[in-house]
N, C-alpha and C positions, 0 to 999 in steps of 0.2 A: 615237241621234239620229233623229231625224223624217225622212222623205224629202219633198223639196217636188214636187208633180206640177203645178203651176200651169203659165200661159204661162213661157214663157221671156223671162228679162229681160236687155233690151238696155240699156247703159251710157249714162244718163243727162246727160253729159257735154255742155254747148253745145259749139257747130262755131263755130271762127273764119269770119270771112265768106269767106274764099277755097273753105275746105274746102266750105262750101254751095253756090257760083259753081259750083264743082268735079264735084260731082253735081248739079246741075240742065241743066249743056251739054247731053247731050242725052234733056230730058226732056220732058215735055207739061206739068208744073209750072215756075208760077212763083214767085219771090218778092212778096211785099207784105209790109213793116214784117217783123215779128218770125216770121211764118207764112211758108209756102209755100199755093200753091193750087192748085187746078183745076177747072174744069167739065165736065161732057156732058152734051147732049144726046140726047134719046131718042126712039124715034118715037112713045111717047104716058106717059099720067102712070102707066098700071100699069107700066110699064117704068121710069120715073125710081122709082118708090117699091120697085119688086122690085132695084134696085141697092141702093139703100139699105140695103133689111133683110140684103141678103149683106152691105155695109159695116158696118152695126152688129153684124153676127157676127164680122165679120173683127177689128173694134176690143174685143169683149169677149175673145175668146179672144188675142189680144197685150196687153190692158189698157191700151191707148195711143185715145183716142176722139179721131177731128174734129169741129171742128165740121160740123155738117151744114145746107145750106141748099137745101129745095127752092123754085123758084123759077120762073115761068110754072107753064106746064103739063105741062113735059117737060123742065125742067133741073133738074142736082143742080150744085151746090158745093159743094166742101169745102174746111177750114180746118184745116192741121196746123201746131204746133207744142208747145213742151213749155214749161209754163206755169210750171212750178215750177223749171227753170232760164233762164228768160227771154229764149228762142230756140230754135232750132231744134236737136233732137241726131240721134244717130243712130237712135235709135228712131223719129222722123219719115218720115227716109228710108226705111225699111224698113216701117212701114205701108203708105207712098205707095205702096211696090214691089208689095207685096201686095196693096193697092186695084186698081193699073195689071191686076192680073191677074185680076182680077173682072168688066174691063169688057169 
């Protein structure tokens, strides 16, 4: 049998809404609709765009992407959730975690 060296895959699984209330208490993310979100601010645009490229590193090597939205001159947002089970799972959380540690 093959061995898989890929990301490592987190259980796709939607979160009842408590379970998501649950890990967001105490977080910098919030909910909106079916996502979770967050923004920051930077002190200039090569600093919002040099976050970014760590995020889109961070998102190919877990295989889970946000959306990304640069916006002014020096803010990034991003939009997680998990599209294919129609809410947020735990692979959400666990980018987010990851992102958080980026900034």
């Amino acid at each position: 049998m093959a061995s898989y060296e890929g990301p490592t895959l987190i259980p796709m699984t939607a979160l009842a809404d408590q379970e998501v209330e649950e890990r967001l208490a105490d977080s910098d993310w919030r909910r909106e609709g079916m996502a979770i979100v967050r923004e920051w601010t930077f002190a200039d645009f090569a600093a919002a765009i040099a976050f970014v490229d760590q995020v889109a590193a961070a998102a190919e090597a877990a295989n889970h992407h946000p959306d990304i939205h640069v916006h002014g001159w020096n803010k990034v947002r991003l939009d997680l959730s998990t599209h294919s089970e129609g809410g947020l799972t735990e692979a959400d959380f666990a980018m987010a975690a990851r992102i958080d540690s980026l900034a």
